[in-house]
ChimeraX commands (.cxc) that place a marker at each C-alpha (Angstrom):
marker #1 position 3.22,3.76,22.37 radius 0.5
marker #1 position 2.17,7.12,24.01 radius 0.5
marker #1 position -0.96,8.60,23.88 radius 0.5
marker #1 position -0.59,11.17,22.09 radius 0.5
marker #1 position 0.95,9.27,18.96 radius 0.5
marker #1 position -1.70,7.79,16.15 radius 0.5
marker #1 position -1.47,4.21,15.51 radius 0.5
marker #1 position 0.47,3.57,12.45 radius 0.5
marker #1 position 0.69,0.03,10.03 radius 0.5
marker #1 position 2.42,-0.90,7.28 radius 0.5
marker #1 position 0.44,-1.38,4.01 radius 0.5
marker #1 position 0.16,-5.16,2.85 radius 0.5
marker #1 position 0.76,-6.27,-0.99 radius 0.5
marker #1 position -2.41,-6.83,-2.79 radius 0.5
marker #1 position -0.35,-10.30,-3.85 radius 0.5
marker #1 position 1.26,-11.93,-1.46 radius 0.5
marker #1 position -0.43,-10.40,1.75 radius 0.5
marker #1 position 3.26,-9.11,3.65 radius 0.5
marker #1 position 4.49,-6.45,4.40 radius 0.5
marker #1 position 5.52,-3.16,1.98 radius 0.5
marker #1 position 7.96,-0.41,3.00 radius 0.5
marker #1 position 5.11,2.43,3.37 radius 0.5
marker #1 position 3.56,3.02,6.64 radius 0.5
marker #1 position 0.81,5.27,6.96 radius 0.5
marker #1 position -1.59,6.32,9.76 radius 0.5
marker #1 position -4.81,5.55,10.59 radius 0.5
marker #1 position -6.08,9.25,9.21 radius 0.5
marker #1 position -4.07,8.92,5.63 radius 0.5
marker #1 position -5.30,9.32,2.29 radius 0.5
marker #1 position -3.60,8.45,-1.16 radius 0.5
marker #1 position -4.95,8.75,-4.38 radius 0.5
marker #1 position -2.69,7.30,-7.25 radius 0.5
marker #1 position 0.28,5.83,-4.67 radius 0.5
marker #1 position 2.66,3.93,-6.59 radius 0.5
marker #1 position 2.59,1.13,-4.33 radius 0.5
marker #1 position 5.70,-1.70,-4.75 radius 0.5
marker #1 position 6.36,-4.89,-2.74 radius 0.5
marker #1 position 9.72,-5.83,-2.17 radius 0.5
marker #1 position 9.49,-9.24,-1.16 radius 0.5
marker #1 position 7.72,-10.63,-4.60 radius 0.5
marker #1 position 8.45,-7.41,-6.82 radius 0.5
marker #1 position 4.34,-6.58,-7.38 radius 0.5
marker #1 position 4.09,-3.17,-8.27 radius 0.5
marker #1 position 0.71,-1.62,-8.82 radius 0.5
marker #1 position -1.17,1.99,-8.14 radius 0.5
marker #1 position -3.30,1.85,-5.14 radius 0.5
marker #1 position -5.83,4.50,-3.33 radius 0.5
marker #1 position -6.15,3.98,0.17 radius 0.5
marker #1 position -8.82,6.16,2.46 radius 0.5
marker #1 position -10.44,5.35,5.76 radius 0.5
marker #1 position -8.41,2.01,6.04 radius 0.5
marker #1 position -8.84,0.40,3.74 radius 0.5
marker #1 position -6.38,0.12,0.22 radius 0.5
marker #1 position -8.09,-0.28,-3.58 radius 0.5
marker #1 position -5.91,-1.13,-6.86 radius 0.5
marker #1 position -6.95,1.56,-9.23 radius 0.5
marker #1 position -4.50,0.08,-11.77 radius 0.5
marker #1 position -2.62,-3.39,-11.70 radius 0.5
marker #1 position 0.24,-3.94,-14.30 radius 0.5
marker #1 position -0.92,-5.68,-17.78 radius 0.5
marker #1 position 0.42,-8.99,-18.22 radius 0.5
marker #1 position 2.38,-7.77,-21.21 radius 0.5
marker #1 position 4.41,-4.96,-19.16 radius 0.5
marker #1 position 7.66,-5.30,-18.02 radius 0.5
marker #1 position 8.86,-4.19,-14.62 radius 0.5
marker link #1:1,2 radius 0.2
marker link #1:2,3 radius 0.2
marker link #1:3,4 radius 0.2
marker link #1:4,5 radius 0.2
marker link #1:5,6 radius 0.2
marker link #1:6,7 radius 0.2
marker link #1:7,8 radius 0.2
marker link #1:8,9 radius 0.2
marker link #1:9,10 radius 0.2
marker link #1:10,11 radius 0.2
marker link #1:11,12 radius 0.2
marker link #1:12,13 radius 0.2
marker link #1:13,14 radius 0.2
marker link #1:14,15 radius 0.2
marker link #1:15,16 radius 0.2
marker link #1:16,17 radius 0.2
marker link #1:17,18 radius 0.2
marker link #1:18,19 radius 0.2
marker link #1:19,20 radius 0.2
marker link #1:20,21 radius 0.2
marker link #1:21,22 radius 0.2
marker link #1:22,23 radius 0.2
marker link #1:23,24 radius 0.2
marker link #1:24,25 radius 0.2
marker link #1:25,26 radius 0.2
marker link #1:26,27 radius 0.2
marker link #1:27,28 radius 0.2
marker link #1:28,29 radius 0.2
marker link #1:29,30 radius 0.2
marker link #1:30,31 radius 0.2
marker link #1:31,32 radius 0.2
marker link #1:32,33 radius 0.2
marker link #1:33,34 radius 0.2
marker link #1:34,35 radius 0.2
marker link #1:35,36 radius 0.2
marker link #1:36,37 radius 0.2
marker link #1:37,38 radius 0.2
marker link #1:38,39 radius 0.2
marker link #1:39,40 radius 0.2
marker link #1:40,41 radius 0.2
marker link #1:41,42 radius 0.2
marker link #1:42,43 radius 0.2
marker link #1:43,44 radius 0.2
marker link #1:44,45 radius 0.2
marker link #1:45,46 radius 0.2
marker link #1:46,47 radius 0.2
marker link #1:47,48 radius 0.2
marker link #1:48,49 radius 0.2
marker link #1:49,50 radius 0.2
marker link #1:50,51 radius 0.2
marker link #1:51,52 radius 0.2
marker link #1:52,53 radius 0.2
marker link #1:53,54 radius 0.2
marker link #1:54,55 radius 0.2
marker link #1:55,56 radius 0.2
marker link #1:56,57 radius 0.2
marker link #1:57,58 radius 0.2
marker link #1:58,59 radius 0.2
marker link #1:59,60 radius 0.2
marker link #1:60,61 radius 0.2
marker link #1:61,62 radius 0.2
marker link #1:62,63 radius 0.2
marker link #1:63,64 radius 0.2
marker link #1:64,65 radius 0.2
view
């Protein structure tokens, strides 16, 4: 990595803990991301600011996705 690049990561699933598709930087801000993981199919809406990533709304049990 150069210098004058920001570290990046990828955003972990609230459920299983691996990696998602979205990568974001260390100075990135969301507010109502639809956030989905691939590997178990978790989808949820997420806020993430200053590094760290909240659910603002998880999927009701009765939903279908």
């Amino acid at each position: 990595m150069r210098n004058d690049q920001t570290p990046t990561q990828f955003l972990l699933c609230p459920r299983c803990g691996r990696k998602t598709r979205t990568l974001v930087r260390e100075d990135t801000e969301l507010t109502r991301f639809p956030l989905f993981c691939p590997k178990c199919g978790y989808a949820c809406v997420v806020a993430f600011r200053q590094g760290n990533l909240e659910i603002t709304e998880a999927p009701d049990a009765s939903e279908n996705f």
